[in-house]
N, C-alpha and C positions, 0 to 999 in steps of 0.2 A: 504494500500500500504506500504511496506516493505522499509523505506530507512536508513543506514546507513552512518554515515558522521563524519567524522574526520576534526578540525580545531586546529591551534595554532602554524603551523609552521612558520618559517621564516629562519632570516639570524642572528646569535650570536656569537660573540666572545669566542674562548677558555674560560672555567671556567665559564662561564655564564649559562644561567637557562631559560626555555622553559617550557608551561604546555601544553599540549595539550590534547583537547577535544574529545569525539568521545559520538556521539548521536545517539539514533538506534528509531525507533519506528514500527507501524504493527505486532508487538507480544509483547509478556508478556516479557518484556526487563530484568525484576528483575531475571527472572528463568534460567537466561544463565552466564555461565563462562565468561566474553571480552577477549579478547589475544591481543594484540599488536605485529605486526611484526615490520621489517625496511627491506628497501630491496637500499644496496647502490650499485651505477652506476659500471656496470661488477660485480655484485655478485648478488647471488638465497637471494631471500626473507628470512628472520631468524626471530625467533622465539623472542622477548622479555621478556614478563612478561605477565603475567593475573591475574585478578583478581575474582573470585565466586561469584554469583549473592547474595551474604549476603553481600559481601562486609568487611568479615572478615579474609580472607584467600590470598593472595600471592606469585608468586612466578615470579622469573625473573633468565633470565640469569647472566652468573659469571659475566661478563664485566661491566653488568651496577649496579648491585648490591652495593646496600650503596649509590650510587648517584641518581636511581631513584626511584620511589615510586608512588603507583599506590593509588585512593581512586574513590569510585562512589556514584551519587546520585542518585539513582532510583524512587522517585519521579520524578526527570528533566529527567531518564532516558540516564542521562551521565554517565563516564567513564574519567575520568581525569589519564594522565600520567605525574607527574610532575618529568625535566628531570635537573639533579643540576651538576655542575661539569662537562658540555660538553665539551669533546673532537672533534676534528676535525674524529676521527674512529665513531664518531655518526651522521657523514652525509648522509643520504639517506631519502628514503619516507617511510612515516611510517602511515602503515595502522593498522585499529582494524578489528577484524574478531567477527562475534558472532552468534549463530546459526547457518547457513548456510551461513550467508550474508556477502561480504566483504566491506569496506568503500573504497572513490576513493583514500585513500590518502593525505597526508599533508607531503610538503617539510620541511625539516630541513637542514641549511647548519650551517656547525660549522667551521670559520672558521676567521682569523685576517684581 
């Protein structure tokens, strides 16, 4: 059975720091690219970062670039996006997509 799951959000002050999790299992988890969206309140879901199933390779949008930083352990079959320097414009739900599968989501509010 196929499930996909993203944990580690909450509530953070400006400047503050968030890791969040996303766990996949029911396939070969190693041999897929994760992608990280965010999808904040009144706007389409947006693209973040992903990371290649080596786990060597990166990329992310301009915005969060320099603040955030992606690493996975494929034995645990995680994805870690750890998220430095949050702004209040990093508020929304932030799901990982991988294979075909999407996770439900994890809130992030950034905010004083």
């Amino acid at each position: 059975q196929v499930q996909v799951a993203e944990s580690g959000g909450g509530l953070v002050q400006p400047g503050g720091s968030l890791r969040l999790s996303c766990t996949a299992s029911g396939f070969i988890v190693s041999a897929y690219t994760i992608r990280w969206y965010r999808q904040a309140p009144g706007k389409e879901r947006e693209w973040v970062g992903d990371i290649n199933g080596a786990g060597d390779y990166t990329r992310f949008e301009s915005s969060v670039k320099g603040r955030f930083t992606l690493s996975r352990d494929n034995a645990k079959n995680t994805v870690y996006l750890q998220m430095n320097s949050l702004k209040p414009d990093d508020t929304g739900v932030y799901y990982c997509y991988v294979n075909i599968y999407w996770g439900q989501g994890t809130q992030v509010t950034v905010s004083s």
